[in-house]
LUMPA-725758 format. One record per residue (C-alpha): y, z, x; residue in one letter. Coordinates in steps of 0.1 Angstrom, whole numbers, plus 5000, padded with zeros to 4 digits. Layout:
YZXa/...
//
This chain:
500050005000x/502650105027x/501449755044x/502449605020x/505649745007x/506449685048x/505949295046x/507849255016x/510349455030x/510449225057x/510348935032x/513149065018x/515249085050x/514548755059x/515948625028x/519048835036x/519348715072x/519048345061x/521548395034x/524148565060x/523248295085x/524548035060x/527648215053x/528348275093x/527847915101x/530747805074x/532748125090x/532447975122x/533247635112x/536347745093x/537547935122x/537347685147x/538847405124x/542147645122x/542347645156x/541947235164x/541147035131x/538646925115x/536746705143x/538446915175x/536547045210x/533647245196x/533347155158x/530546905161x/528347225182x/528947385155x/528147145129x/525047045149x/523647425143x/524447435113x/522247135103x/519547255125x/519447545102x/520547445068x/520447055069x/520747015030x/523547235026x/526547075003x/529347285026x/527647185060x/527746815043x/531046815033x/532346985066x/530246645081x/531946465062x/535546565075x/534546565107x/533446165107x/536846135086x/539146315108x/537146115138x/537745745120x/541245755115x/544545665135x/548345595129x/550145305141x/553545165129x/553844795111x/556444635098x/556944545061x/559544315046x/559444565011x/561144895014x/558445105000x/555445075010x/552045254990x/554745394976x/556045565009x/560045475025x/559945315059x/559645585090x/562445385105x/564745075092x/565644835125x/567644495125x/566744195137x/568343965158x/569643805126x/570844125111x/568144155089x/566744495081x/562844535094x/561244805078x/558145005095x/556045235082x/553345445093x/549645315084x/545945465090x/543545265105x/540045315106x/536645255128x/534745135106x/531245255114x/533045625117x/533945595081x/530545475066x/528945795086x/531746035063x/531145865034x/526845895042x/527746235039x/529946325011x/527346124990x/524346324999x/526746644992x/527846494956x/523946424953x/523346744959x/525846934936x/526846644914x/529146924893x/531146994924x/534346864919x/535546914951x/533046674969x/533946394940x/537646424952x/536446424987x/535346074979x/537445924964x/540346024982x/538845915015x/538045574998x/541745564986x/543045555023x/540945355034x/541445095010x/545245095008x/546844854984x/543544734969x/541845034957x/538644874939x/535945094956x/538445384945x/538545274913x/534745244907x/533345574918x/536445694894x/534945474869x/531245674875x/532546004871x/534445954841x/530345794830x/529346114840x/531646344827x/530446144791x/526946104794x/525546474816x/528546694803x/528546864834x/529447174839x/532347124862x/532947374889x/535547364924x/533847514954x/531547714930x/534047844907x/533847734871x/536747484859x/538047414826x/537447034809x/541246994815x/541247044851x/538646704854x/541446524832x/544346634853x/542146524886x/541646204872x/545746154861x/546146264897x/545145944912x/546145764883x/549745894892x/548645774929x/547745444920x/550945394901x/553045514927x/551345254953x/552844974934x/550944674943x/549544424919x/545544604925x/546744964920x/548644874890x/545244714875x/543145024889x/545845264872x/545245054841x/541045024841x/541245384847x/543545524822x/541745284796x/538745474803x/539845804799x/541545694767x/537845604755x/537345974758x/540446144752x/541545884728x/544846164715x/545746254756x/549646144756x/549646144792x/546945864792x/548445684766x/551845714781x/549845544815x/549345264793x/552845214781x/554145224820x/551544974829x/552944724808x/556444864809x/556844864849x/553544614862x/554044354834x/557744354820x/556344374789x/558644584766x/557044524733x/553644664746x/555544934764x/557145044738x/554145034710x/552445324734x/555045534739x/555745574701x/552145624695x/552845934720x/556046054699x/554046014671x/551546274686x/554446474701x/557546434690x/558546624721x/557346454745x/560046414775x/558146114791x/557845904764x/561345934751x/562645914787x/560645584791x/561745424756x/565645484765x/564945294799x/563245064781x/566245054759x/568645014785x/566744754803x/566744514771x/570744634764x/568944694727x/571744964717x/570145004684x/567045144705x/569145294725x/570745524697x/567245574684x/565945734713x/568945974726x/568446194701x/565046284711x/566146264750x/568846524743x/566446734728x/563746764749x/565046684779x/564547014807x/567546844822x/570947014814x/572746774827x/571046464818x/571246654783x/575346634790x/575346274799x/572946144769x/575446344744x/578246134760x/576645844757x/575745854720x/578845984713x/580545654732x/577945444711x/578545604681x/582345574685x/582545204694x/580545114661x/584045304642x/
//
């Protein structure tokens, strides 16, 4: 009997050790990346004895996976004839020899066979925990800057979890804490917002695909629908589309800053004054703006006067 309480004893603080040698190994990794980054003198050691011990660990995976990142990518300065560029202002603005202004902006460049080794990883970490949330942003954040202007590989494994959000329900969670349904949706607007703000032709149509697809799930989420209304307001120029979304918004929410703010651009834009009185009103009242509050009560009131 004392034999045996003795080996399960010892069973027991096996199963302890391993547990605490798991947790040291991220300790150690954490405390070295602080000190150099994520791929700096000594990481890869410690990564390399981490797998030895725990190769199918999600954390050791995804700490892989930053290494190979942080390891594939560079900076170099180009230069762009636009004067945004992803969305980004030039680092410095130069003139030619002409007088012309040359823009140049910083830009990541990657080794290729680097990247694929990250990306090896953060897939067999999301295979692992496919709820982790983390891991899925890992992805397709990595993918984002690596793509650049034409985010279609970006767009697709965006496409997948929105598939699985539908079909497994999952029970979403952020390096092991639970998360709310919401917090998925805002992750999603997230790089919808990014996409929009990169401005190209392909990020406008990635910001579209996207936003449609979330509307198929959250067909009453305003911010979604007021994607939609932007995407053909700004990428487009068309205002009748535009505008057909954003009043399905106000219909929703009649306080809704975003959508009023959008339909008296739109307004201006067109020099529709009758639009333009429409949508003051709502601007003045829901505006978090004091003074843009002042300014839109000046304005009506200038409309309003010239029609006596």
């Amino acid at each position: 009997m004392r034999k045996a309480f003795v080996i399960i004893a010892l069973l027991c603080c096996a199963l302890c050790h391993a547990q605490t040698d798991a947790t040291t190994h991220a300790a150690r990794y954490e405390r070295q990346v602080r000190i150099v980054g994520p791929s700096g003198v000594g990481v890869e050691t410690i990564l390399d004895r981490w797998e030895a011990d725990f190769p199918d660990d999600p954390a050791l995976l995804e700490a892989r996976y930053k290494f190979y990142l942080a390891k594939s990518v560079s900076t170099t300065v180009v230069a762009k004839d636009a004067e945004k560029y992803l969305g980004n202002a030039p680092v410095i603005t130069l003139k030619d020899s002409t007088g012309a202004d040359v823009h140049y902006f910083e830009e990541n460049i990657f080794v290729d066979s680097l990247f694929a080794r990250s990306q090896t990883a953060i897939d067999r970490a999301v295979a692992l925990a496919p709820q982790e949330l983390a891991y899925r942003v890992d992805k397709i954040t990595s993918l984002m800057l690596y793509e650049k202007d034409s985010p279609d590989l970006a767009t697709q494994e965006l496409l997948g979890i929105i598939a699985f959000n539908k079909n497994s329900k999952p029970s979403w969670t952020y390096y092991g804490m639970p998360v709310d349904d919401e917090t998925f949706v805002s992750t999603v607007q997230e790089y919808c917002f990014n996409f929009f703000k990169h401005g190209t032709t392909s990020s406008y149509e990635a910001f579209r695909t996207v936003s449609e697809a979330m509307l198929k799930l959250y067909p009453s989420n305003t911010d979604f629908m007021n994607n939609m209304g932007s995407y053909w307001l700004v990428s487009k120029q068309n205002n009748s589309k535009a505008l057909k979304w954003y009043n399905k918004v106000l219909k929703l929410d009649p306080s809704n800053y975003n959508a009023a703010k959008n339909c008296l651009l739109l307004a201006r834009k067109s020099k529709n004054i009758k639009l333009e009185k429409k949508y003051l009103p709502l601007l003045i009242q829901n505006s978090p703006s004091e003074s843009e509050r002042i300014a839109c009560e000046a304005r009506l009131e200038g409309l309003q006067s010239k029609k006596k």
